[in-house]
RODO-2510 file (C-alpha; in nm, 4 decimals, decimal comma):
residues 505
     n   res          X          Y          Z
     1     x    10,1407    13,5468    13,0013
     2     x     9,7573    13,4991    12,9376
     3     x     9,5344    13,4358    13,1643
     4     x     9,4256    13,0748    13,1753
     5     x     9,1141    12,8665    13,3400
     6     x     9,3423    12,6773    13,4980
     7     x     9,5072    12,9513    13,6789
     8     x     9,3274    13,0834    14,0370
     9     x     9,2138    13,4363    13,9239
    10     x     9,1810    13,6656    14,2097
    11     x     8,8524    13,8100    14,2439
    12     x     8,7806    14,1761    14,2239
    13     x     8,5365    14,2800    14,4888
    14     x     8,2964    14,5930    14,4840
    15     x     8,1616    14,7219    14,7572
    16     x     7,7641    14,7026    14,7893
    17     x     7,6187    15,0103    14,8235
    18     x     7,3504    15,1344    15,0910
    19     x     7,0655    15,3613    14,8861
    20     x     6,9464    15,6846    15,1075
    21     x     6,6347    15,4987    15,2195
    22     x     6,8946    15,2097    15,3890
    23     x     6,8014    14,9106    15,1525
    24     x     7,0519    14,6529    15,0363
    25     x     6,9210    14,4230    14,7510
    26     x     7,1511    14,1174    14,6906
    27     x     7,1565    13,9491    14,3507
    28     x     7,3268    13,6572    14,1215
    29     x     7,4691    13,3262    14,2007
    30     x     7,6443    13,2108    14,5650
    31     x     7,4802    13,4965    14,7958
    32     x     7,5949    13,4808    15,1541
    33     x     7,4746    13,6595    15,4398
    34     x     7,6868    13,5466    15,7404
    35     x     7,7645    13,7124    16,0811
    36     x     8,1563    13,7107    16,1629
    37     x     8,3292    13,8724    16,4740
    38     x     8,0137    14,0889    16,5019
    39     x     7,9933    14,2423    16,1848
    40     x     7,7463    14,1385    15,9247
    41     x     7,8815    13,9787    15,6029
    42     x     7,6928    14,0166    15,2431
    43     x     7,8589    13,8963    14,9771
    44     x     7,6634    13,8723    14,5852
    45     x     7,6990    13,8461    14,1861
    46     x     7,7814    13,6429    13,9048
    47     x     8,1162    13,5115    13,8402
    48     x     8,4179    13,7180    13,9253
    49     x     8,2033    14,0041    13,9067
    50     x     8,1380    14,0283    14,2789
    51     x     8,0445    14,2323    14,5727
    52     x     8,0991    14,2365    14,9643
    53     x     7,9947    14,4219    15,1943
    54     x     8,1207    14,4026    15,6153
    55     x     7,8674    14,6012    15,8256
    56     x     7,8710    14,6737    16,1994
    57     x     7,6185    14,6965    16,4772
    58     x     7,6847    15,0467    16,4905
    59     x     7,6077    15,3267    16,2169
    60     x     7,5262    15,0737    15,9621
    61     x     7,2421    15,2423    15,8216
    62     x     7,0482    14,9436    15,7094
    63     x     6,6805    14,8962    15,7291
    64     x     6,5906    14,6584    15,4815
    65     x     6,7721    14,3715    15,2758
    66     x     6,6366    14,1708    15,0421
    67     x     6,7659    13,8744    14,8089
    68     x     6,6355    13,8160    14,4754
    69     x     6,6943    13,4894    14,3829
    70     x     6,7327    13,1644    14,6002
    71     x     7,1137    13,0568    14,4910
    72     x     7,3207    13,0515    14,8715
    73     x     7,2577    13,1023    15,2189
    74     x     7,1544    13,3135    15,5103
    75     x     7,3256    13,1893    15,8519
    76     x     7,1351    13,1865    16,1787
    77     x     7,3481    13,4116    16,2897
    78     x     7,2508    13,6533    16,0294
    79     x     6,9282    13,6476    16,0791
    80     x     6,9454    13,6855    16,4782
    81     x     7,1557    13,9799    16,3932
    82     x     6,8996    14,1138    16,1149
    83     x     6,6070    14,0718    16,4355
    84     x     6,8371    14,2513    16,6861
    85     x     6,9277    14,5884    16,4523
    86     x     6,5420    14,5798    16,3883
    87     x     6,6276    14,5109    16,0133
    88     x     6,3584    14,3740    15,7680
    89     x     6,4546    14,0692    15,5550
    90     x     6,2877    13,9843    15,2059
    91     x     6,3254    13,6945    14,9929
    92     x     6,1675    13,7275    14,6500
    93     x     6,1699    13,4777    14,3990
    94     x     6,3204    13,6064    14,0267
    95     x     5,9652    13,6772    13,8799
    96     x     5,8961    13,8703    14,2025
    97     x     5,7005    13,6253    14,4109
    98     x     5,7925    13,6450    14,7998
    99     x     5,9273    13,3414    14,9020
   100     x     6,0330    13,4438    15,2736
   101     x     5,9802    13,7326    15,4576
   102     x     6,1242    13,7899    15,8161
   103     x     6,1342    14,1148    16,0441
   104     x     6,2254    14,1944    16,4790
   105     x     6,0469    14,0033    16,6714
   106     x     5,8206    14,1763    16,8846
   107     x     5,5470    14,0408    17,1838
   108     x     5,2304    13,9373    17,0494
   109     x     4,8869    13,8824    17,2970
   110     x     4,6629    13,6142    17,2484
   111     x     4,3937    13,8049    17,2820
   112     x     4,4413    14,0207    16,9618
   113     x     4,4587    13,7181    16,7633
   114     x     4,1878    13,5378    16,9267
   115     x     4,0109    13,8227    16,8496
   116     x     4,1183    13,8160    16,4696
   117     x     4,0069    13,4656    16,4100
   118     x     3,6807    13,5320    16,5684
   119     x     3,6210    13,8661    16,3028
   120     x     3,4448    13,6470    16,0356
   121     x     3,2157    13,5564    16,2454
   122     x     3,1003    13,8863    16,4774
   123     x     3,0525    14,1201    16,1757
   124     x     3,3998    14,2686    16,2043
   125     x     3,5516    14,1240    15,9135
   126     x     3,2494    14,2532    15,6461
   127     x     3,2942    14,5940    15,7922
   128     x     3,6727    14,6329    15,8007
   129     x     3,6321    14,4600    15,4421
   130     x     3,3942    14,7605    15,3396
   131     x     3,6786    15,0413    15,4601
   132     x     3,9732    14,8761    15,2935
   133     x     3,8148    14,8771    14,9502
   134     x     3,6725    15,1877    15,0130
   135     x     3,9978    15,3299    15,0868
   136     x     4,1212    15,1468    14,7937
   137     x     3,8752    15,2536    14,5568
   138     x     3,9078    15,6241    14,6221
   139     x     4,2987    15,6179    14,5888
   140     x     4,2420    15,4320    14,2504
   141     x     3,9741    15,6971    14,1708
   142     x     4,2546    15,9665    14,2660
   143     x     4,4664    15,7932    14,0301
   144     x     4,2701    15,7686    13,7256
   145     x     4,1603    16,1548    13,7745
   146     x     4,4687    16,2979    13,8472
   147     x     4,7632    16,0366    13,6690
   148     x     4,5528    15,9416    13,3737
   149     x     4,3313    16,2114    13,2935
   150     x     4,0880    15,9489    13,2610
   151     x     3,7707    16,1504    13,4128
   152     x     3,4967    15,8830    13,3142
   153     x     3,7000    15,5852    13,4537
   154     x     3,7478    15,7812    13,7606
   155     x     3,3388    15,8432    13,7749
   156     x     3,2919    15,4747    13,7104
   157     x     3,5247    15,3942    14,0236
   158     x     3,3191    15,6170    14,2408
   159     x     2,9893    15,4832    14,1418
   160     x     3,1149    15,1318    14,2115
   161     x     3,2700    15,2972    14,5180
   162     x     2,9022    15,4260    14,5828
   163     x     2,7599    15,1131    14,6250
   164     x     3,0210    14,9531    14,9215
   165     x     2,7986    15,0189    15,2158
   166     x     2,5176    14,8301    15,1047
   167     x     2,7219    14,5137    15,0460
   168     x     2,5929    14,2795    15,2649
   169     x     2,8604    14,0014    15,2614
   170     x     3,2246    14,0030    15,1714
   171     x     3,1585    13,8027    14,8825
   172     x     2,9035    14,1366    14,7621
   173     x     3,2431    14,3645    14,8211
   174     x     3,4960    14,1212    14,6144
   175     x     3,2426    14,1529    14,3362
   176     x     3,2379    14,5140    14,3953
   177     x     3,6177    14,5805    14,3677
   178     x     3,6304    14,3066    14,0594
   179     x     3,4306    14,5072    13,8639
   180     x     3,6088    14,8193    13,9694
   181     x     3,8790    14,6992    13,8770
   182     x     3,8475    14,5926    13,5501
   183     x     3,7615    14,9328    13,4784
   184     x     4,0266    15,1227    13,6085
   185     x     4,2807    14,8492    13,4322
   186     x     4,1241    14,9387    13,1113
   187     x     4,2683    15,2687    13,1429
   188     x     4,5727    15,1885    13,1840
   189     x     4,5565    14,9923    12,8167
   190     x     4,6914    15,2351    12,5710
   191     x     4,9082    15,3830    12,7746
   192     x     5,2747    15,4263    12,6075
   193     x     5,6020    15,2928    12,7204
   194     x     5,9443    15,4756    12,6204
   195     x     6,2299    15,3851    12,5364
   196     x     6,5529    15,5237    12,4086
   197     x     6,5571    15,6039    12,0225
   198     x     6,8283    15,3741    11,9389
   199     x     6,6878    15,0717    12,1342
   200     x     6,3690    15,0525    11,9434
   201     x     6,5100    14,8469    11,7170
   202     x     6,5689    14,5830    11,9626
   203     x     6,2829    14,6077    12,1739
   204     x     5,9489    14,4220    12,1239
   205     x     5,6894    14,6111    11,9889
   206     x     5,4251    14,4718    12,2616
   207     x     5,6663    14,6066    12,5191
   208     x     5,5856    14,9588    12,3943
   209     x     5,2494    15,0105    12,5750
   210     x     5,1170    14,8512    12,9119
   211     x     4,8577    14,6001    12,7763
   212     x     4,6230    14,3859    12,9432
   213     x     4,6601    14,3426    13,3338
   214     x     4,6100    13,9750    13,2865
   215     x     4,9334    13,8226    13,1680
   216     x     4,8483    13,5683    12,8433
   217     x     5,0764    13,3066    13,0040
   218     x     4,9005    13,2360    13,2834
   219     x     4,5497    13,4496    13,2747
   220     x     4,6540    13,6138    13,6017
   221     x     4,8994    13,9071    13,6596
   222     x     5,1660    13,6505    13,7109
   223     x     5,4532    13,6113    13,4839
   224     x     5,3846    13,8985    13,3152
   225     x     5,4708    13,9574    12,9302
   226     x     5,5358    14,3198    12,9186
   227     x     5,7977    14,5472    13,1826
   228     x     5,5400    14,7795    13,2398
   229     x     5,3590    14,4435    13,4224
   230     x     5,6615    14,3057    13,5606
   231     x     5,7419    14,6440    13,7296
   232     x     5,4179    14,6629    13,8743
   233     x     5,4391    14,2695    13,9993
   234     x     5,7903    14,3572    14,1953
   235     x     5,6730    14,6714    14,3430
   236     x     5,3338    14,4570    14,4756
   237     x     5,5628    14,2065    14,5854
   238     x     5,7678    14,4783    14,7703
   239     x     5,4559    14,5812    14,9352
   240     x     5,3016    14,2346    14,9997
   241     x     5,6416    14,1588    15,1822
   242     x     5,5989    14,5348    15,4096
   243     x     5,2578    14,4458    15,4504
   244     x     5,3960    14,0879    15,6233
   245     x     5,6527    14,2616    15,8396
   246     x     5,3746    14,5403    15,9263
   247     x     5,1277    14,2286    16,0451
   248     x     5,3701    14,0502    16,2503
   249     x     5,4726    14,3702    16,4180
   250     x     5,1676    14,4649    16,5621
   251     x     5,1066    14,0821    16,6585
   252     x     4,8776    14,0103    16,3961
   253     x     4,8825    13,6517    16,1999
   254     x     4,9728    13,7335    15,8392
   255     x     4,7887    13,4716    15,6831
   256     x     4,4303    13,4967    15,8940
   257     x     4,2722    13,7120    15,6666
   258     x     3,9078    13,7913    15,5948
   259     x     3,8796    13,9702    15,2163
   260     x     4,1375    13,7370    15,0195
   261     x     4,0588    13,4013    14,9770
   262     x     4,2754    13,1222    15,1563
   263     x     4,5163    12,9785    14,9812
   264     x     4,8337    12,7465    15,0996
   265     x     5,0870    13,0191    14,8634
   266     x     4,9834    13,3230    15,0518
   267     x     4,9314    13,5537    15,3785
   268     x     4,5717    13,6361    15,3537
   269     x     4,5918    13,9216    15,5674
   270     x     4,8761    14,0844    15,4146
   271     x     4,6654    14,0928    15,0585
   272     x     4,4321    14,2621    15,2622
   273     x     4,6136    14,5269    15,4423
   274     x     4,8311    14,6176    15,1125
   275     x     4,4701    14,7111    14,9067
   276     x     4,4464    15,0744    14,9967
   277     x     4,8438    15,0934    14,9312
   278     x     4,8392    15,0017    14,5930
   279     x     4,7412    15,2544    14,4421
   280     x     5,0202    15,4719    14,5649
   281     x     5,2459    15,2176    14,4157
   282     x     5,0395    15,2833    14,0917
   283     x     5,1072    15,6576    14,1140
   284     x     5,4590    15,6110    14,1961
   285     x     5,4794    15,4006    13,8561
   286     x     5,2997    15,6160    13,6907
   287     x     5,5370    15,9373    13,7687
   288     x     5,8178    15,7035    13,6320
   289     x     5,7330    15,5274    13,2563
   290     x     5,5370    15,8692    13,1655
   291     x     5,8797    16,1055    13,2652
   292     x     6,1324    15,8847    13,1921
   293     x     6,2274    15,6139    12,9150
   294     x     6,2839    15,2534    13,0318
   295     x     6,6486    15,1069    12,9223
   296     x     6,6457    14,8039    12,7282
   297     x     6,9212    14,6469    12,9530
   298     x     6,7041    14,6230    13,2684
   299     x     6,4737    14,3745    13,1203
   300     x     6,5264    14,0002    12,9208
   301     x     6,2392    13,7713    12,7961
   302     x     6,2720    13,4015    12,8534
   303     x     6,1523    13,1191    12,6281
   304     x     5,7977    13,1628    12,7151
   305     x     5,7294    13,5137    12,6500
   306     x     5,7969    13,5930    13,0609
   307     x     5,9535    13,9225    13,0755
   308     x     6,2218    13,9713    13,3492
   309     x     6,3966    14,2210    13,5722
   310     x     6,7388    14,2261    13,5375
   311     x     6,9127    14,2260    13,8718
   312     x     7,0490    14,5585    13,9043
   313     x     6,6891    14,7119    13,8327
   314     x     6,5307    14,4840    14,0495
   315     x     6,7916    14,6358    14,3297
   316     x     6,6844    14,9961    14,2179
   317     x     6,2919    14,9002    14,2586
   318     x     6,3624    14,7499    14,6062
   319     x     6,5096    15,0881    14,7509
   320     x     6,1208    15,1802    14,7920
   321     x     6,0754    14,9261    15,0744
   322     x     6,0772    15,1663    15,3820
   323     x     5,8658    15,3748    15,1514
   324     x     5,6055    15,1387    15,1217
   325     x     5,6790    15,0577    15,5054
   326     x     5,5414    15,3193    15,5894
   327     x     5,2640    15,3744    15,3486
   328     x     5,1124    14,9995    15,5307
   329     x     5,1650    15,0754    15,8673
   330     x     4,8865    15,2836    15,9730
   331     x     4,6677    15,0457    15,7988
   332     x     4,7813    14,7351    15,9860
   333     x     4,7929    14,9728    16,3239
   334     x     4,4122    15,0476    16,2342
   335     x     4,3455    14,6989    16,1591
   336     x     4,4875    14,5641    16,4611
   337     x     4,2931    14,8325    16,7017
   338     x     3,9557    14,7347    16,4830
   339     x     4,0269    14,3605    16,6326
   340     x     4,1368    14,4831    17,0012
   341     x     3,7299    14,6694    17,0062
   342     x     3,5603    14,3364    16,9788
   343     x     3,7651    14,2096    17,3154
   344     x     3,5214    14,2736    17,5924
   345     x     3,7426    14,3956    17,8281
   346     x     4,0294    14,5195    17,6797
   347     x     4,3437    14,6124    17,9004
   348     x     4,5285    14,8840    17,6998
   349     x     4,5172    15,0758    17,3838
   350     x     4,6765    14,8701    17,1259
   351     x     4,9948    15,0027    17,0607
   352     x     5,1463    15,1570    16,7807
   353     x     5,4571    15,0512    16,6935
   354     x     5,4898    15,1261    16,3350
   355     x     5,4067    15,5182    16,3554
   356     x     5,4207    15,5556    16,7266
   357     x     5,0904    15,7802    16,6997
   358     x     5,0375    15,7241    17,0683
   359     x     5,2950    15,8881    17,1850
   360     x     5,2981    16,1588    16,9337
   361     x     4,9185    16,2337    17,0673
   362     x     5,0115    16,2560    17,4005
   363     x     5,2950    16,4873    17,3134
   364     x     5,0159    16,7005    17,1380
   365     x     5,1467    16,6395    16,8099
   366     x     4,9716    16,4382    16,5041
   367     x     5,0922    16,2179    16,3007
   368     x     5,1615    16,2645    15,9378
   369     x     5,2322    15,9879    15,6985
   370     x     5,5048    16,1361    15,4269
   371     x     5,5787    15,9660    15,1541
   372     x     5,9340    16,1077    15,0359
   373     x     5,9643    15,8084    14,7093
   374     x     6,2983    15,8152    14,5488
   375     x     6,3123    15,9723    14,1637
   376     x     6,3773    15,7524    13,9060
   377     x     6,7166    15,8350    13,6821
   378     x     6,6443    16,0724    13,4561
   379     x     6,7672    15,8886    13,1031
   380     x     6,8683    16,0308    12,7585
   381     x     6,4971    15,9884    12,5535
   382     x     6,7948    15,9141    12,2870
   383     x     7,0701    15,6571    12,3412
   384     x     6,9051    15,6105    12,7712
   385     x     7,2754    15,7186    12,8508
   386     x     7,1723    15,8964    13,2910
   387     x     7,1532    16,2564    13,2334
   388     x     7,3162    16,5056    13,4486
   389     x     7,2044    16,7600    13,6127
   390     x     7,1888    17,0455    13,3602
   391     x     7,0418    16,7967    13,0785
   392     x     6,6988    16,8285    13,0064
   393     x     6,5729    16,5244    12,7769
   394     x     6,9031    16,4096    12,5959
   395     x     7,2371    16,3937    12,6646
   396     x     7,5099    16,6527    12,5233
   397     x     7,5588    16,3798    12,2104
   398     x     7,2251    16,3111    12,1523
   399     x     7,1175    16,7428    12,1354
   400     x     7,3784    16,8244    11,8921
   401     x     7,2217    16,6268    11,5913
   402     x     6,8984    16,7565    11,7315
   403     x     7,0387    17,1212    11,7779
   404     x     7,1652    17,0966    11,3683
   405     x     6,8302    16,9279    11,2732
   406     x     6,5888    17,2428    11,4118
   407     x     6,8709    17,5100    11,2850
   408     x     6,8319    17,3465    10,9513
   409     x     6,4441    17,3330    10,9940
   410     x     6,4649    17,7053    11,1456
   411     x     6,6627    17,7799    10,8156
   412     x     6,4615    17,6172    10,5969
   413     x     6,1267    17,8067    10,7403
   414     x     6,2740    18,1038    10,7476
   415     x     6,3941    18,0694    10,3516
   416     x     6,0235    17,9454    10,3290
   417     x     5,8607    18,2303    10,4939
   418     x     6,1141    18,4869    10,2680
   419     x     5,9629    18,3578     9,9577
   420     x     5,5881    18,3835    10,1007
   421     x     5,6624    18,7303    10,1525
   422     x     5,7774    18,7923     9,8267
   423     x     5,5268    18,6414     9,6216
   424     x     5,2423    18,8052     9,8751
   425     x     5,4360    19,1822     9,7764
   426     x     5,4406    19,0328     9,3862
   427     x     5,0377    18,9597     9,3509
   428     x     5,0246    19,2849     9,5441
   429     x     5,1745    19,4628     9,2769
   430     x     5,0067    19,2561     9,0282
   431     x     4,6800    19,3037     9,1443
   432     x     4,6979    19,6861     9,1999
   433     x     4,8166    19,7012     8,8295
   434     x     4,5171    19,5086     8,7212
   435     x     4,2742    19,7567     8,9471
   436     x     4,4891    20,0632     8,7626
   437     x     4,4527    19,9391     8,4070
   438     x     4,2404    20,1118     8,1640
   439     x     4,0668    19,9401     7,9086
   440     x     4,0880    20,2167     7,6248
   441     x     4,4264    20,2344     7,5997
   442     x     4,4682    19,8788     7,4610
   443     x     4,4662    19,9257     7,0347
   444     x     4,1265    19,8656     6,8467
   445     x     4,3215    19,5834     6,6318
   446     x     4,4416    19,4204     6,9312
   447     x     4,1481    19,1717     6,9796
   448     x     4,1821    18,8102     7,1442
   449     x     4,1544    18,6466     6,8846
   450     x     4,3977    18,8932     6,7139
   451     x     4,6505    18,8129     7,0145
   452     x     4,5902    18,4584     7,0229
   453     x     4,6106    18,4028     6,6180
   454     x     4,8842    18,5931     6,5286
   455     x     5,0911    18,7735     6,8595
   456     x     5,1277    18,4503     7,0913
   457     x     5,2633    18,1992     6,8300
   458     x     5,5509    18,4585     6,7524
   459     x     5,6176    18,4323     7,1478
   460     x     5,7842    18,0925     7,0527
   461     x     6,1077    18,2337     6,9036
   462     x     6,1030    18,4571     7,2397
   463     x     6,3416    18,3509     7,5091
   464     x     6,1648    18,2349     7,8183
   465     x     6,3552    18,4664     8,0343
   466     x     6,2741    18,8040     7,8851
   467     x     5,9488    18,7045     7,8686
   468     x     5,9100    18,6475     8,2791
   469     x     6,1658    18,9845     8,3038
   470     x     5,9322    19,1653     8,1218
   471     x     5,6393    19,0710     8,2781
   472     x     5,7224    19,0003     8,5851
   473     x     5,5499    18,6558     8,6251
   474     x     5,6915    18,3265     8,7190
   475     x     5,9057    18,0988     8,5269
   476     x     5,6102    17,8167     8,4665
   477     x     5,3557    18,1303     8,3939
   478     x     5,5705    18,2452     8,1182
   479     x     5,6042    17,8833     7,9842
   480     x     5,2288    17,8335     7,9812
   481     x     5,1989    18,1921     7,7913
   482     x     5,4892    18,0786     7,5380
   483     x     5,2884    17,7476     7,4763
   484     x     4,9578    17,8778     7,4487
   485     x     4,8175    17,6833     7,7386
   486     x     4,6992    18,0389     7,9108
   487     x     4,5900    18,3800     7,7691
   488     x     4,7538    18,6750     8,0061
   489     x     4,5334    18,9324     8,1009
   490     x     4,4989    19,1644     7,8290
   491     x     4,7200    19,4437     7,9824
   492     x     5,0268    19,2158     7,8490
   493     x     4,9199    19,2068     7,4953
   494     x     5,0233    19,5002     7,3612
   495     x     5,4008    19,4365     7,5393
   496     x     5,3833    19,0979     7,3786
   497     x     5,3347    19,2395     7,0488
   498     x     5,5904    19,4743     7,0666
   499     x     5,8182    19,2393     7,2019
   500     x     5,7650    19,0390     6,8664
   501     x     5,7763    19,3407     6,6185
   502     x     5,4300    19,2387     6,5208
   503     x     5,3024    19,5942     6,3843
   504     x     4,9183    19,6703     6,2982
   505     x     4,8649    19,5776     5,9397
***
């Protein structure tokens, strides 16, 4: 019997996967994240095409989860048991916006943020302002050297770079990194986007290069019109939401910033302590579009012009949260100890809970921030079918055509370079005969105008071919010798003539 609407359909549930670096991104319509007889419950998709996962307090693995979308619910429960298993929760909205970020809860002093709300006032905020973007600017100058090949933009950034310390107010500094800025986007301009051979068809052509920073539906970078843009606006997001978690845990107030402006839609201090990160994001995206072709699949364009993330991407970019973890946390650790030196008595070394530094120093050991990112698949440059391990650049479909096409073209050069050969060896011979031909022994009769009166208009009733055997010319030489449109050199005339029968008179 056929299935029918009206008919319960059982459900087919697939497991959700943990990535190596311990992230679960949940996706779709109906997500649930619910805490029953201990164990965590996730639960995602569209339709019938679902997933579930059951995870317990024990050897779970999990260090980060994120939702993208804001279609179900997240239980109290949950999110005590998310705070207990020291497990990071992100909520980002479908054009990569954080809507919600939550993380363990950890003891914060008054005095810390006393001291942070006190920074624009006692100098502390201009001069942390001047290190961030001075961090930031050499990373980006790294970048543009090293990733772009761009040596003049990367000059430009250290000029502007140059002139940080003698910015007197933070205002001085955002015009500083503005204008630094818009240089080192201008780089990234012309730079190409790939995508399998047999998706070009389908693909957009102003999806084929980065573009403008600025998105041309809203004149900022968001809702951008391109997936080279709307990569780039996930992965900040990613890192705007690490940057959050990184604040709260060192008992900072995510949205008392000093460089960002205040706004009601975001955590001022977060903007801040993700600048020197971002380039590294940059880099990482970078490494990926320039190796590796982009599949049509992972992105759809709404009415608009907004270019999207399709879900199971999105997942795949959200796997480099603990990277980018722990790219912020020694910034937000440095940030927090800059605050703790304006106290006038402090009590204690601020602590350092995000790379536990302290501890390694007192162990005699340093600490060393390693950044293992994840590799992107490695796609056909063909059909963008995931290549295996002993596939170079296309898949084993995709390199026979390829493998005929360059025997053909090895074939046809080869042909090509036979016949170069033989013509070089034919004016060889040709040319040697003209050096060893004597003058005197051509008849006195046998003039030009002799040959060209009488001798070549007999050539007419001559076949072509024993005229080029004879010779040993090519077949359009012989043709223009037949017709009269060329005289041959003179040591042909008296084989002409005999090939006629034309006698002396």
């Amino acid at each position: 019997m056929a299935a029918s609407i009206f008919v319960p359909q059982e459900v087919a549930y697939r497991k959700l996967p943990i990535g190596r670096m311990g992230v679960i991104a949940l996706s779709g319509f109906g997500i649930k994240v619910t805490v029953q007889s201990g164990h965590l419950e996730l639960e995602d998709g569209i339709g019938p095409n679902r997933r579930k996962m059951r995870l317990a307090r024990v050897g779970h693995r999990l260090k980060r989860l994120v939702c993208i979308g804001s279609d179900g619910f997240v239980s109290l429960a949950a999110l005590r048991w998310l705070a207990d298993q020291d497990v990071g929760f992100s909520m980002l909205e479908r054009d990569g916006k954080v809507l919600a970020v939550t993380g363990p809860v950890r003891p914060s002093d008054a005095k810390l943020r006393r001291a942070q709300a006190l920074a624009l006032s006692n100098g502390t905020a201009l001069r942390m302002a001047r290190e961030l973007i001075l961090q930031k600017l050499a990373a980006q100058e790294q970048v543009a050297r090293r990733k772009l090949l761009d040596s003049i933009t990367a000059d430009t950034i250290a000029q502007f770079a140059a002139e940080l310390p003698c910015a007197e107010t933070i205002a001085s500094v955002r015009l500083i990194e503005s204008q630094a800025a818009r240089c080192y986007w201008s780089a990234f301009g012309t730079l190409p986007v790939n995508f399998p051979k047999k998706e070009l068809r389908r693909t957009p052509e102003h999806w084929l290069r980065f573009g403008a920073r600025v998105s041309p539906l809203t004149g900022s970078p968001r809702l951008a019109a391109n997936p080279a843009n709307a990569i780039l606006n996930l992965l900040y997001s990613i890192l705007e939401s690490e940057a959050r978690l990184a604040a709260a845990a060192m008992g900072l107030d995510p949205g008392l910033g000093f460089l960002h402006v205040d706004t009601a839609a975001r955590d001022s201090l977060a903007s801040d302590l993700m600048e020197p990160a971002r380039a590294r994001v940059d880099a990482y995206f970078l490494d990926w579009i320039t190796r590796e072709p982009l599949k049509r699949e992972w992105f759809y364009e709404l009415g608009n012009g907004n270019c999207r993330l399709s879900s199971a991407f999105a997942a795949q970019l959200c796997e480099t949260a603990p990277i980018w973890g722990r790219a912020v946390a020694p910034i937000a650790e440095w940030a927090a100890r800059e605050f703790w030196k304006t106290i006038r008595k402090p009590d204690a070394p601020v602590a350092t809970r995000l790379t536990q530094s302290n501890k390694r120093e007192a162990k005699g050991r340093h600490t060393v921030l390693k950044l293992d990112l994840p590799r992107a698949d490695r796609l056909c440059r063909g059909c963008g079918k995931k290549l295996n391990g002993r596939d170079r650049s296309h898949c084993a479909d995709c390199f026979a055509p390829i493998t005929r096409r360059n025997f053909n073209r090895g074939r046809k050069l080869a042909q090509r370079l036979d016949s170069l050969a033989k013509r070089s060896a034919t004016q060889t011979s040709h040319k040697q005969a003209i050096r060893n031909w004597n003058p005197a022994n051509l008849p006195a009769w046998l003039t030009r105008d002799a040959f060209i009166k009488q001798v070549q208009p007999a050539l007419a009733r001559v076949s072509k071919s024993r005229v080029r055997a004879l010779l040993r010319v090519s077949e359009p030489y012989a043709s223009d010798i037949q017709s009269g449109k060329c005289v041959p050199h003179p040591r042909h005339w008296q084989t002409l003539a005999m090939l006629t029968g034309f006698q002396e008179n």
